[in-house]
C-alpha positions, 0 to 999 in steps of 0.5 A: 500500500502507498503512503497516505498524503495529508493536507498536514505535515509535522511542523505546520501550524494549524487551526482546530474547526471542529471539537472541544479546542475549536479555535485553538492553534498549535504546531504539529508534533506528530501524524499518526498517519494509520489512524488519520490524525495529527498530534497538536503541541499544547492542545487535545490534553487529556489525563494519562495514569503512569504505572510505578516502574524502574525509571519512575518508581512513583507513577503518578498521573501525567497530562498528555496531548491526544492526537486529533483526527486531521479533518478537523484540521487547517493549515495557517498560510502566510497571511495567518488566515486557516485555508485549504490546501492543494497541489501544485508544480513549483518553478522547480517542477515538484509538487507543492502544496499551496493556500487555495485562499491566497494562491501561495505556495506554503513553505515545508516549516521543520 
């Protein structure tokens, strides 16, 4: 099976439009490309119960991020505006993805 392509890489920065952090941005941590959802620093924290062991013999309750399904993800162009995304061939003949909103090509942010 080929790999999926996403609207969303790591390290873009994105918007929530839909759930309980609708609104919210952040910058993409992680895909978790077989269950079609992204990991967004700071947003989606859900609590996490850490089992006693060698390197943590308290345990304790951690505050972790969830992963978020990708449809409920924009990317955030240049002009800060959430936008669709397409592709394009660039000058150098790649495909590239570009903001439908304003037409520019979104640069890979790492």
């Amino acid at each position: 099976m080929a790999n999926k392509k996403y609207h969303i890489k790591t390290g873009d920065n994105v918007k929530v439009i839909a759930g309980d952090e609708k609104g919210k941005t952040g910058k993409v941590v992680k895909v978790v490309t077989s269950s079609d959802r992204a990991v967004v620093e700071g947003l989606n924290m859900v609590t996490k119960h850490i089992k006693p062991s060698a390197t943590n013999p308290n345990g304790g309750i951690e505050k972790v991020e969830a992963p978020i399904h990708i449809s409920n993800l924009k990317v955030i162009d240049t002009t800060g505006e959430a936008t669709r995304t397409g592709r394009k061939l660039n000058d150098q003949g790649k495909l590239q993805r570009y903001s439908k909103n304003s037409g520019e090509f979104i640069a890979d942010q790492k």
